[in-house]
C-alpha positions, 0 to 999 in steps of 0.5 A: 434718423434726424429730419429737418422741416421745410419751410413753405407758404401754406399748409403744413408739409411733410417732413423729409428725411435727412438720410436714408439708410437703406436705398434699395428693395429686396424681393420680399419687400417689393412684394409687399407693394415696393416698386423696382428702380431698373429704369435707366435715362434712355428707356424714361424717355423711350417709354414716353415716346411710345405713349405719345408717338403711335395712334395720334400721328399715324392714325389720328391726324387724318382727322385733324387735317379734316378739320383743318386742311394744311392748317393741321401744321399750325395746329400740330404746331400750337399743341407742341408748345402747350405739350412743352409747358406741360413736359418741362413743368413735370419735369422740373417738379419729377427731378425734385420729387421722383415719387411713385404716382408722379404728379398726382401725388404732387398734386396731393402735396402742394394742392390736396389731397383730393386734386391729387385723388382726383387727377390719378384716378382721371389718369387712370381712365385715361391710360385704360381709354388710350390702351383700348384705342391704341390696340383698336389702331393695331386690330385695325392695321392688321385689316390692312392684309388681312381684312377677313380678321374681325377687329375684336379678334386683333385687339385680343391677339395683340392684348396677350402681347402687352401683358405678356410684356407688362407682366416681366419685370420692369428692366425687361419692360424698359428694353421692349419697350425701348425697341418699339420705340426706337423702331418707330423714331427710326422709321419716322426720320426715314420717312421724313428723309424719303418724303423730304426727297419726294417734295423737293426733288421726286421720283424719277421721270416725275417732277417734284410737287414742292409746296403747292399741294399746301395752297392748292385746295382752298388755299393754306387754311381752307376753312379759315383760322377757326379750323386751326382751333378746332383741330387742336382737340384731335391734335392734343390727343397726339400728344397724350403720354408725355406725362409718362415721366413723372410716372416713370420717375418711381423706377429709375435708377438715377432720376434726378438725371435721367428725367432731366435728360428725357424731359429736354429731348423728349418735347423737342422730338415730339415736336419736330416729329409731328409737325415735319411729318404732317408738313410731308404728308399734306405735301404729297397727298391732296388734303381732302384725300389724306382727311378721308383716312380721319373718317373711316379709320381704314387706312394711315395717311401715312401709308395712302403717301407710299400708296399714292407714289406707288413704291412697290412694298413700301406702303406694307412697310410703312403699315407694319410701323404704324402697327408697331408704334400703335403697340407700343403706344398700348404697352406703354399706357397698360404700364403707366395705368398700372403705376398709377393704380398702385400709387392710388392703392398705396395711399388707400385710394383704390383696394389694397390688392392693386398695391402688392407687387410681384417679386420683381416689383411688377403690380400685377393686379394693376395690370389686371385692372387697367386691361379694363379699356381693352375688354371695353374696345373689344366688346364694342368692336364685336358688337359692331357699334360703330365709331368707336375709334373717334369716340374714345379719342374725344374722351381721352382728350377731355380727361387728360387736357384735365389732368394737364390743367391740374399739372400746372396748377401743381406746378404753379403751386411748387414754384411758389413754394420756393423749394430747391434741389430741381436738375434744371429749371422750366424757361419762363417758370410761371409764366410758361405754365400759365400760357399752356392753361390758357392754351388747354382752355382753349382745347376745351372749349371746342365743346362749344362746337365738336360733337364728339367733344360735347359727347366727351363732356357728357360722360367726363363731367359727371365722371368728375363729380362722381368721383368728388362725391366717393372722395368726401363720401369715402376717400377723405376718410381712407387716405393716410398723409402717412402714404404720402409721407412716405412716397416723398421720404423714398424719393429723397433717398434717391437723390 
């Protein structure tokens, strides 16, 4: 099998194969730790939809409008900016390299070894943290017609959903998933569309109340611009998934297309999602009223809209939607973590039993593990300490604005290493990239004045260096280049 060397500033890189003989896995194979490519474009991009598109909008954004009054539209704005930088770079460097583990064994690459260890084991916390909360929305959604139902007792109901759904194969996986997340881009236009019409023209023998509930408390930034930043460490969590199509990029059928596609539209419906939906929100609903679901978690914003107008059945219909995004939101994290534990197992950065896979080329015992997050959300939910929602928003926060850091470092480091073969190109390049770092300083420096963020960086930082300690104790020694060599030796294949 010939192989030609690539040429790059820096350290010596690993040799890509000139062609590939076999392209795809057998059974056999797959459960010696192959992955499955069964991912077609419209499930990649749905399935980084699910992650994004669930608690933050539904739930979380109660709290961004309480730091941030109607100023949460800027706020959500900003962070859809800073969200795309980090999109497009992934995607420029995924449809290059569509390898298992996605950009942290990029980072292994054109960083080292240790940033590329380093950003996939903070990722995969990240994955746990979210799948927990995601399922605590669910649980808490659930309360909403049946508040006899203890939270600890819905997260385990809609725990076996999940992993019932993880454990088919990834084809199947690709089409739940795609309906979950379909149904909720769905019900979103809807609700856009009908709050649209409730601004501008209103219900009947009621007057349309326009844009003045926007200035009508305190003014558009009632707390002043300070608030807009602030609110951008609860708006950054809303977008928290979006790194999901460097991962799926290990199981699609075509990614070099496919990853073009999903990276493009992805951003650009996050974007108008987020910030049209709020507009709507904070048009009908008293800002200081729809804060108020930020504090206690008892209720969507979005379902206090349909409560408010007083539409019969309408808020219970808007509840069962937040509860499905919330779900597949949980879906698609438990997923990705488990994608991410079977990379760090490949490369001899996590035990060797979280590598093998099913027949079907499902990594069962990643799953296992990454259902960490949610034993964690439900033993915290049954001893009733209080607060768990916020709290694990913060720390989910910090380690993914980390992961999105080292992204664009990685990135930065790509483009300066003049490979070619990309599907398409991020606007702006370098410069792009380097406007979403600064941006992603920024969210962390809200540390300076959150408390749940600075309880965030409590655990975060030490977490960072316990994990640089195990590298140079014992990562360093156990990882193969070898691994890695042969996760971009597949991926060539593939293009």
């Amino acid at each position: 099998m010939g192989q030609v060397s690539v040429e790059v500033p820096g350290p010596p890189r690993p040799r890509y194969p000139r062609r590939v003989t076999t392209l795809k896995t057998t059974p056999a194979q797959r459960s010696d730790g192959h992955l499955a490519r069964s991912l077609g474009h419209g499930q990649m991009a749905m399935i980084a939809m699910g992650s994004a598109l669930g608690t933050g909008l539904f739930l979380g954004s109660g709290e961004a409008i309480g730091y941030a009054g109607p100023g949460a539209i800027l706020s959500f704005g900003i962070g859809a900016i800073i969200a795309a930088t980090i999109a497009l770079a992934m995607g420029e460097m995924a449809s290059r390299h569509p390898v298992r583990g996605g950009f942290g064994t990029l980072a292994a690459r054109y960083l080292s070894p240790y940033w590329g260890f380093l950003s996939r084991w903070l990722y995969w916390f990240v994955t746990v943290a979210v799948t927990g909360t995601e399922l605590v929305a669910c649980a808490t959604y659930l309360a909403y017609w049946f508040p006899d139902v203890e939270v600890w007792m819905g997260i385990v109901l809609f725990a076996a959903i999940i992993v019932g759904i993880n454990l088919a194969s990834v084809g199947s996986f690709g089409v739940i998933e795609f309906a979950l997340s379909s149904i909720k881009v769905i019900a979103v236009l809807v609700f856009i569309l009908i709050g649209a019409f409730l601004v501008f023209i209103g219900p009947p023998a009621q007057g349309a109340p326009g844009l003045t509930e926007l200035a009508a408390d305190g003014g558009f930034l009632p707390m002043g611009w300070t608030s807009v930043w602030v609110a951008l460490s609860v708006v950054m969590f809303s977008f928290g998934g979006i790194e999901l199509l460097s991962i799926t990029a290990a199981e699609a059928k075509d990614p070099a297309k496919s990853i073009r596609t999903a990276a493009r539209t992805t951003i650009v419906r996050l974007a108008f999602f987020y910030v049209l939906s709020i507009g709507i929100v904070l048009a009908l609903v008293p800002w200081r009223e729809a804060a108020s679901t930020g504090q206690d978690v008892a209720t969507s914003p979005f379902v206090t809209v349909f409560d408010r107008i007083g539409i019969p059945g309408a808020a219970s219909l808007t509840n069962l939607i937040v509860l499905i995004a919330a779900l597949s939101a949980a879906n698609a994290n438990l997923y990705a973590g488990s994608r991410i534990l079977h990379s760090l197992a490949s490369d001899r950065l996590a035990p060797r039993a979280a590598k093998r896979t099913t027949a079907r080329g499902v990594p069962v015992v990643g799953i296992a593990a990454s259902t960490l997050g949610i034993v964690v959300a439900a033993g915290l939910a049954l001893s009733g300490v209080g607060g768990v929602f916020g709290y694990m928003m913060s720390l989910v926060v910090f380690a993914v604005v980390a992961v999105w850091l080292l992204i664009l470092i990685t990135y930065i480091a790509f483009r300066r290493s003049r490979i070619e073969g990309a599907t398409f190109r991020m606007p702006g390049g370098v410069v792009s990239a380097v406007i979403g770092i600064v941006g992603l300083l920024a969210v962390f420096a809200t540390v300076l004045v959150r408390e749940s963020m600075q309880i965030a960086a409590m655990v975060g930082v030490p977490a960072v260096l316990m994990a640089t300690v195990l590298w140079f104790a014992v990562g360093r020694r156990r990882m193969d280049p070898a691994e890695v060599d042969e996760a971009f030796d597949e991926a060539e294949s593939m293009r």
